[in-house]
N, C-alpha and C positions, 0 to 999 in steps of 0.2 A: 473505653471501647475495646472488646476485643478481637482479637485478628482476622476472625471470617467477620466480623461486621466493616473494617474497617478495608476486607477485600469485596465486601459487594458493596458499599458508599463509595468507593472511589477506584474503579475497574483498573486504572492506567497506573494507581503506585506501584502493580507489577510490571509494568511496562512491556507486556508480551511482545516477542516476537519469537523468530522463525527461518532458518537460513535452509533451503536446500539445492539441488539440482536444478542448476539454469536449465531444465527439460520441462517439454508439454504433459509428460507422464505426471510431473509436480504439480499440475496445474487444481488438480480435486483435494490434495492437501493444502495449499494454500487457498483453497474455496471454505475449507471447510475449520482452516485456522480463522479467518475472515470471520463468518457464521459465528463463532463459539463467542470467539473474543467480541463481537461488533452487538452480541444479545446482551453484553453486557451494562449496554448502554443506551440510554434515552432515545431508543431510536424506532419510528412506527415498523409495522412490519416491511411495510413497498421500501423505506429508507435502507434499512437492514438487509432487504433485496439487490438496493441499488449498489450498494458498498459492498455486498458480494461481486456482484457482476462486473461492477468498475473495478475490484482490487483481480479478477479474472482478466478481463482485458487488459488493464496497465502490466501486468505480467507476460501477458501473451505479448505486447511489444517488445519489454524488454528481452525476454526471451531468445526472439527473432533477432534481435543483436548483440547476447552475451555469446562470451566466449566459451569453447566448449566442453572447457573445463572449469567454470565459476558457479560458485554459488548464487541463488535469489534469496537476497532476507529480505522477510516483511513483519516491519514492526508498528507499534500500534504506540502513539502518543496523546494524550489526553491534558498535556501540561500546558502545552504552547496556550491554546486557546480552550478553558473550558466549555465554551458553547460549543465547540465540533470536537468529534472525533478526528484525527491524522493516521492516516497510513503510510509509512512511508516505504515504497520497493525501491532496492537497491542491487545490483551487480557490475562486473568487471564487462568493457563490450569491444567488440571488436574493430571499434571506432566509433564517429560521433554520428550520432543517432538523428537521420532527418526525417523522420516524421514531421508530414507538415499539420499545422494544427487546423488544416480544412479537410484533412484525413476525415474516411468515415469512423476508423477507430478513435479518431480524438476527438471526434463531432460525441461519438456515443458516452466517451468518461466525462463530457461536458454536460450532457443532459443526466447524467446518474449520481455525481458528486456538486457540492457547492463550490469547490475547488481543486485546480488540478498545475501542476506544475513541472515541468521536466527539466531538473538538472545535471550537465555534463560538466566533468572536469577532466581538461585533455592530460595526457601522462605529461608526468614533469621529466621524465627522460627517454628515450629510445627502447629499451626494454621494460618499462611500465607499460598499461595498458587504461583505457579510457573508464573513466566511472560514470554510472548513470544511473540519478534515482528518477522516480517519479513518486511524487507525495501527493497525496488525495486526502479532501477534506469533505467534512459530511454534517452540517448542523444537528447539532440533537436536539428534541424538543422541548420546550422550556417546563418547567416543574410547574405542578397543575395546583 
């Protein structure tokens, strides 16, 4: 096999991702990292739609409580489970994040992705700061 076949058979042994500006200005490059990387994959059009607009909102949350000088990476995992795509966003936040998951924002990444997840881990010392991903899963369509 060679390497561009072996980069469109299996999208994620690149394992794309993407770190930038915890800012709303970021928010159409990480739409549009989403869109490129997520056409690479088994996914209908409306799916491909959803995993844009969920990987937008799960950003837009985090966003609202990184710190305001951290990065937002967002990386694209295909290993864990090959029937779904993963997203996972991650940044630095200015403490722990209480979105309650009866939020309209977390009512809406529930109807867009098959799975949604929000991970905090509090700093382990007084000048560390809180970390928070959110990882979104998206089934792809089974081979016809």
């Amino acid at each position: 096999m060679t390497t561009p076949e072996r980069a469109i058979g299996s999208p994620a042994a690149a394992s794309p991702s993407l770190s930038v500006s915890a800012t709303p200005d970021q928010l159409p490059v990480l739409r549009s990292l989403a869109r490129t990387v997520a056409a690479h994959y088994a996914l209908s059009l409306d799916g491909l739609s959803d995993l844009v607009l969920a990987v937008d909102e799960a950003a837009t949350i985090l966003i609202g409580h990184a710190l305001s000088s951290s990065a937002l990476t967002c990386a694209f995992d295909e290993d864990t489970d090959p029937a779904a795509v993963r997203v996972m966003l991650a940044t630095s936040t200015t403490g722990q994040i209480t979105t309650s998951t009866s939020s309209f924002g977390w009512h809406v990444l529930e109807i867009l992705v098959d799975g949604v997840v929000l991970e905090q881990v509090p700093p382990a010392s007084p000048e560390q700061n809180w970390a928070a991903t959110i990882t979104l899963a998206k089934g792809l369509q089974a081979p016809t």
